[in-house]
N, C-alpha and C positions, 0 to 999 in steps of 0.2 A: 502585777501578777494576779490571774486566776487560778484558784485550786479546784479541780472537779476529784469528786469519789462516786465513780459512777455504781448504780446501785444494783448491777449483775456483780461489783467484782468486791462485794461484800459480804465474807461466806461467818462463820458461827466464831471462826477465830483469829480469820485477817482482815484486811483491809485496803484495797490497792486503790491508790490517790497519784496524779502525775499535774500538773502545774504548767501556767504558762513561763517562757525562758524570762531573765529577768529584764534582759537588754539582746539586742541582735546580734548574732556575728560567734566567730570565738568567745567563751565568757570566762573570766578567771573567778569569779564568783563560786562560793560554797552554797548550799541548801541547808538550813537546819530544819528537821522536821521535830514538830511539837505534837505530843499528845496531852492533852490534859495541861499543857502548860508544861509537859516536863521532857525536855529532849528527847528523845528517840535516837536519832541517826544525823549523820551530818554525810550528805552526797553531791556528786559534784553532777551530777544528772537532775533529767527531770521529771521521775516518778518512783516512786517506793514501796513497798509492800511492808505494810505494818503487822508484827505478828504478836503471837502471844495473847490476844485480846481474848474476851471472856462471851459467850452467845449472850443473843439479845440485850446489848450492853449500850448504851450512848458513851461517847465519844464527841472531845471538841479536838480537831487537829487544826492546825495552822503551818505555814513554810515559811522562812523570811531567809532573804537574800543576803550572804556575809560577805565582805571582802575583808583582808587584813584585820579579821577579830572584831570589825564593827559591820552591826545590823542595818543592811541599806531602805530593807523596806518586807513589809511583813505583807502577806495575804490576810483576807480578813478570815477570821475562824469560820470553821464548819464544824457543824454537829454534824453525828452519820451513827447511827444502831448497827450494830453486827446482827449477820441473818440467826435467829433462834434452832437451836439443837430441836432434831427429831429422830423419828425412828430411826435404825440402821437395819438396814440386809445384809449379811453376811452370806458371801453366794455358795460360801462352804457348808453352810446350813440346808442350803435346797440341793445338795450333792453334788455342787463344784469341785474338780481336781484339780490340782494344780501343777502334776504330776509331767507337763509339756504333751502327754499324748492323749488324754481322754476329751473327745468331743466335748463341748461344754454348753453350746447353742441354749441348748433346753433349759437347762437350769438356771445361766446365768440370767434368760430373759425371765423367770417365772422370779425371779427376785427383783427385776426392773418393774414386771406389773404389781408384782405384792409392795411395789415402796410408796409407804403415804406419800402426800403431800409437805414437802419441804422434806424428805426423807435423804437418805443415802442410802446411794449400795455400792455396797464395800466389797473390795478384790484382796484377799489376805496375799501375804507372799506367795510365789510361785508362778508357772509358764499356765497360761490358762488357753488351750484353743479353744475358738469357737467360730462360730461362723456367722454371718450378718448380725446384729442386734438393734435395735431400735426400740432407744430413749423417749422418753414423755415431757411433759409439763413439771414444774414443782421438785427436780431429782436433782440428787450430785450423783452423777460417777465418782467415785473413787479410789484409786487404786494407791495400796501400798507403794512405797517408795522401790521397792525388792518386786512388783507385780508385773508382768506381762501377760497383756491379753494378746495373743496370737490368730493370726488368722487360718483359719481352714485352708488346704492348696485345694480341696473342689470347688467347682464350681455348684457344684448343683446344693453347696450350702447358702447361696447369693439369689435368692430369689431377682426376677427382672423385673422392672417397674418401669414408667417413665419420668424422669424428671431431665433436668439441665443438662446438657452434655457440648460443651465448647460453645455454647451460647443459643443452643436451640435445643428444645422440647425433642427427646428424643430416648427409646430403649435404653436403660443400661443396667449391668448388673450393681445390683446393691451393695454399698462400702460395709469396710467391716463395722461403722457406726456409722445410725441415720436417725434421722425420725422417722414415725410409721409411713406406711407405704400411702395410706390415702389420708389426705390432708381434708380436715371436715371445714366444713362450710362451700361456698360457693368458688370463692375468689381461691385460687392458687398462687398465687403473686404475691397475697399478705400473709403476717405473721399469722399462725395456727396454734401455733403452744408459746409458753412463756419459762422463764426464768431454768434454764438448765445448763448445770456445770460439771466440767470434766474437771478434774484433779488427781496430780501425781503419777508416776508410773509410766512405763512403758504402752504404747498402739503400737501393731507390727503387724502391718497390713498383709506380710507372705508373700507379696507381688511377683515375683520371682516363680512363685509355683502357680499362680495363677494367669500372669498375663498372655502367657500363651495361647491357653484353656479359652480364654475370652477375646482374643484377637480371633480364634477358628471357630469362634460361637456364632451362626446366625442371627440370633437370641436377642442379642444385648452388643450394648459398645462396654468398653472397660470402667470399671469402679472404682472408689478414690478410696482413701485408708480412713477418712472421716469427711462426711457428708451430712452437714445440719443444717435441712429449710426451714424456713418461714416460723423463725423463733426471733420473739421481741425478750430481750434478757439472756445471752447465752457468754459463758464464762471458762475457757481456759485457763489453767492454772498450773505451771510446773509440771507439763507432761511432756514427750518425746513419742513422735511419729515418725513411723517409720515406715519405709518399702511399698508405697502402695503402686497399684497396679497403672493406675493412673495420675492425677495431680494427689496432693498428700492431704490437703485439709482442705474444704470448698462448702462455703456458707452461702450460702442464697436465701434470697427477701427476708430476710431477717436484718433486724433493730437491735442497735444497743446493743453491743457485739465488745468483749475484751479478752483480748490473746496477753497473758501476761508469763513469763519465762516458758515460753513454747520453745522447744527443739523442735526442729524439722530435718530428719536424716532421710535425704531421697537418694543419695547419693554411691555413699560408700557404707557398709555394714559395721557392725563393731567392733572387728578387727581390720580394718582400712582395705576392704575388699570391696571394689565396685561391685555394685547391682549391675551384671551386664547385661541383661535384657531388658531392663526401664529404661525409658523414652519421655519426654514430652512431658515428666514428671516434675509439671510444678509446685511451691513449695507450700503457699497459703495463697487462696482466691475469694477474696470478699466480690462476690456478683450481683447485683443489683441491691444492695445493704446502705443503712444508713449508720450515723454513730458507728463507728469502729474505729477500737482504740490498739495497736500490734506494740506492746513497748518489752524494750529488756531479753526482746528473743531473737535466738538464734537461728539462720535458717540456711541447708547444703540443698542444694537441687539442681539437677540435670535438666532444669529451665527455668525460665522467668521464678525467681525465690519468691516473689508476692506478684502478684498480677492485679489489680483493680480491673474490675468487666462489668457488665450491664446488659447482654444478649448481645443479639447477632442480625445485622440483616434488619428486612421487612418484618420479621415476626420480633426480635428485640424493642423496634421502634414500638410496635404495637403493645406491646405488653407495657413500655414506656414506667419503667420501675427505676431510676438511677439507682448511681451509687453515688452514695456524698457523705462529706465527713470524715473521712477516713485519714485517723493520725498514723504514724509508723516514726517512732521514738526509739532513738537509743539501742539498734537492733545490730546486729553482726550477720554480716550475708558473705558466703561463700561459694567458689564454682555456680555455675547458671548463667542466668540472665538480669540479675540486681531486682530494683524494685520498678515494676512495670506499672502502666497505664493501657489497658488493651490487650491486645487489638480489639475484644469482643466490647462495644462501646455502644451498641447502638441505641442503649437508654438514655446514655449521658452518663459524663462523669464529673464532678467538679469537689473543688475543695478538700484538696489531698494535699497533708502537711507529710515528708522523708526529712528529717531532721537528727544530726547530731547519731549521723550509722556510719559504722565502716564497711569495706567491701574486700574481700582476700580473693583472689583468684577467678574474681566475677567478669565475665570481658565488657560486662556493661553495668554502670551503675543508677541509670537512668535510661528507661525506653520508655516514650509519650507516642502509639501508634495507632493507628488505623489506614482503612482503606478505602475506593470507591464501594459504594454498597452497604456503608456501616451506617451511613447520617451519624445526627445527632451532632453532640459537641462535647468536648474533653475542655474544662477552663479552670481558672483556678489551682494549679499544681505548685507548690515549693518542695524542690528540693534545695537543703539549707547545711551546710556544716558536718560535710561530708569528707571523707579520704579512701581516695580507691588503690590499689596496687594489684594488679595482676603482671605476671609474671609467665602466664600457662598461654602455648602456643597450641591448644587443644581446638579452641576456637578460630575460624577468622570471618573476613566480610562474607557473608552470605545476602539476598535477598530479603531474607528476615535480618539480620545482627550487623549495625553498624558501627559500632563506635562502643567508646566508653558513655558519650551522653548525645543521645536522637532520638530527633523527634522526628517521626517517618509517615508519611501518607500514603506512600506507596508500600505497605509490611507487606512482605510473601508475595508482592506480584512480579509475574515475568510475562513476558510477550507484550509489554500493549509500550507504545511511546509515553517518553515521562515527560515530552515538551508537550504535546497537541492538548488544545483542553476539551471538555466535552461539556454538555448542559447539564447544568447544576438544575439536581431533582432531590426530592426527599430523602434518596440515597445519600447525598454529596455530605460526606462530613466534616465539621470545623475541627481547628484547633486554638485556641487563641489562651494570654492571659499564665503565662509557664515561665517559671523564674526558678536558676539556678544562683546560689550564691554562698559565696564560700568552700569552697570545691576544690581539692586538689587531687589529680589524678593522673597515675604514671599505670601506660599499659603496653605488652609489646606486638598488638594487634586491631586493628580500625583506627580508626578516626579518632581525633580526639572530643570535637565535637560535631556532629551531622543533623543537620536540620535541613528537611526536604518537604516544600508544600504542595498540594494543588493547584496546577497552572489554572484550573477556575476555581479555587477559593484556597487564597496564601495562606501559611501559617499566617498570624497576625499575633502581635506587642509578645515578642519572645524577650528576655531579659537574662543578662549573662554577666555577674557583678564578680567581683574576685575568681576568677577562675584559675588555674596555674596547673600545668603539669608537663607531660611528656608522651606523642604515643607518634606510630610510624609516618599518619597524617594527621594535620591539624584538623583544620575548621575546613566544612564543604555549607552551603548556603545555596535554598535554589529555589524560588517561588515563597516568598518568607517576604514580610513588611513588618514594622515597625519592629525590628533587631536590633535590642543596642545591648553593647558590650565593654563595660569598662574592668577596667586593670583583670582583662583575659591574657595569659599568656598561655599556649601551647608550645612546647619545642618539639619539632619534628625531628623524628630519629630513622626516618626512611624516605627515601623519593618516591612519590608514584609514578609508577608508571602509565603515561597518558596514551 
């Protein structure tokens, strides 16, 4: 076993540490977590958030694997400092209300530019509108546990900028959280600021009043509820997003990346009211990022719950920024599309661990896609120790959505033949090197498993180890080499109709 505490997700009084599993597969094994030599926590997962701790503090922590009361094996210790106390802004000082209807724009932001270095600005209890805001270097947000930041329903509080928008360089309006609007230096693609963490509380992006306003905007395409580029160090912590107008959290070129107890509400409101004018709103998007750690959070969405992306097209390839590294531990996904790979890939994706989540009401708990036009290559994917159940006939096969687990080449195309092949060009994208194992999955819609490649370039070395479940059709296979499948059962619960 390896322990990592990576050093965005170390603020003045926790501490978040996650560890390699200790053996493969289902594990009946405990965790005991050690600080200082003196127990902490015993969990049966594989990451933890240590609280309590004191600023700028050292710390030895170590994890050791238990079965039946005896210790199988220990990690080696780590030292790790907690980040040092600094200033606070208190946004009720620069004449924040929290009253649910006074604008707040102005003020909140004159507390974001007044906060030292290593500072915080603090959201006391209450509804706070405001309207775009845009974070620095060196800052926590943070918000009371009782705080909502609320979004303005104008638009004309959203300035337009250009940044990323579905995988290309393109107008949109401004999320209710961003970085500044021009990124200094040359390069736009690398990190620009460093170390900045959101904590606690309520985002509520207002999408609802907004996406209208920005669907008949000439202006701009629609804005996400939290939008943070080109940050090397950036930290989640026990917050809840919600409503955005667009996808809900979307990280670009940015390093060193941890989502730790994220809620993600795209879905239905806080009385079980869908959001009936959200669309297309997916739940967390790491886009062309490296290191990203999603453990311990929850996520509802009206699409793909996580997406891994890389751009789009000839101008993705160009840009040529992957994503890679990206863990998703111990998460809970509901309604959507489960945890994706794509479609927007054309930087490359690789080295994506979904381990040890479950999935409620999701009609897919894995989708690996792309299409002609994306290039690049998608390799290295496990999804590992997983259980899906959906039961919701809300979804079915569409062009985009097949199955509980697919890998698709063809996502969202219609009209062209899916036998003829065509000349493999810089566009032509792979897929290869995607292992499923451990998997059980009952759903009463797609496929159970669907794997489709390019008749000029097969999926290649797909692996499908323990599988078992139930859905109307089993397994489809079509342009795919080197597929092996052991102790797979699917039981079909419907005939298709050929």
């Amino acid at each position: 076993m390896k322990l990592y505490a990576p050093m965005e997700a170390r603020t003045p009084d926790t501490v978040m540490i996650y560890w390699d599993k200790f053996r493969e597969g289902p594990c009946t094994v405990d965790y005991q977590v050690y600080v200082n030599d003196r127990l902490f926590s015993c969990v049966a997962c594989t990451d933890e958030t240590i609280t309590g701790l004191d600023a700028d503090t050292e710390y030895t922590l170590q994890v050791a694997a238990a079965e039946n009361g005896s210790i199988l094996e220990k990690t080696d210790p780590l030292i790790v400092r907690t980040a040092p106390l600094s200033g606070v802004m208190d946004i009720s000082a620069f004449g924040a209300a929290g009253d649910g209807k006074s604008l707040n724009t102005r003020p909140i932001q004159l507390a974001i530019d007044a906060c030292p270095p290593g500072g915080t600005v603090y959201v006391p209890d209450g509804v706070y509108v405001t309207g775009a805001l845009f974070l620095k270097s060196d800052m926590t947000l943070r918000l009371s546990n009782h705080a909502t930041l609320l979004g303005s329903g104008d638009i004309r509080d959203y300035p337009v900028f250009s940044y990323r928008y579905e995988g290309r360089e393109a107008p949109r309006f401004a999320s209710l959280i961003n970085m500044p609007i021009e990124v200094p230096g040359a390069c736009k693609t690398k990190p620009a600021w460093k170390n900045v963490t959101i904590r606690g509380g309520v985002i509520n992006a207002n999408g609802m009043a907004l996406i209208q306003q920005e669907l008949d905007s000439p202006h701009g395409h629609r804005g996400s509820a939290v939008c943070l580029r080109n940050v090397d160090g950036l930290y989640l912590y026990d917050v809840t997003v919600r409503q955005a107008p667009f996808w809900c959290l979307h990280v670009i070129y940015s390093n060193h990346v941890t989502m730790n107890r994220v809620r993600i509400r795209n879905k239905f409101d806080e009385q079980g009211n869908r959001y009936q004018a959200l669309y297309n709103g997916d739940g967390i998007d790491p886009d062309s990022c490296s290191d990203v750690a999603i453990v311990h959070s929850s996520i509802e969405s009206q699409d793909d719950c996580i997406a891994v992306k890389s751009g789009r097209d000839e101008e993705g390839r160009a840009v040529a920024v992957p994503s890679v590294r990206i863990r998703i531990t111990n998460c809970e996904f509901s309604h959507g599309f489960g945890a994706a790979v794509g479609s927007e890939m054309s930087g490359g994706v690789s080295d994506v661990l979904v381990q040890d989540c479950t999935f409620r009401q999701s009609f897919s708990l894995a989708s690996v896609k792309n299409c002609r036009g994306r290039g690049s290559v998608i390799e290295r994917v496990l999804y590992e120790n997983i259980r899906m159940v959906n039961t919701s006939a809300e979804h079915d096969m569409t062009k985009w959505f097949k199955g509980a687990i697919y890998v698709d080449q063809f996502y969202g195309v219609d009209g062209v033949s899916m036998k003829e092949s065509e000349p493999v060009s810089d566009g032509t994208p792979a897929i290869r090197d995607i292992v499923f194992r451990n998997i059980t999955l009952d759903t009463v819609r797609g496929y159970g498993i669907y794997l489709r490649g390019l008749p000029e370039n097969h999926l290649r070395n797909i692996q499908l180890e323990n599988v078992a479940g139930s859905a109307p059709y089993t397994i489809y296979t079509k342009h795919a080499d080197e597929i092996t499948m052991e102790n797979v059962h699917i039981s079909e619960t419907e005939r298709k109709n050929e």
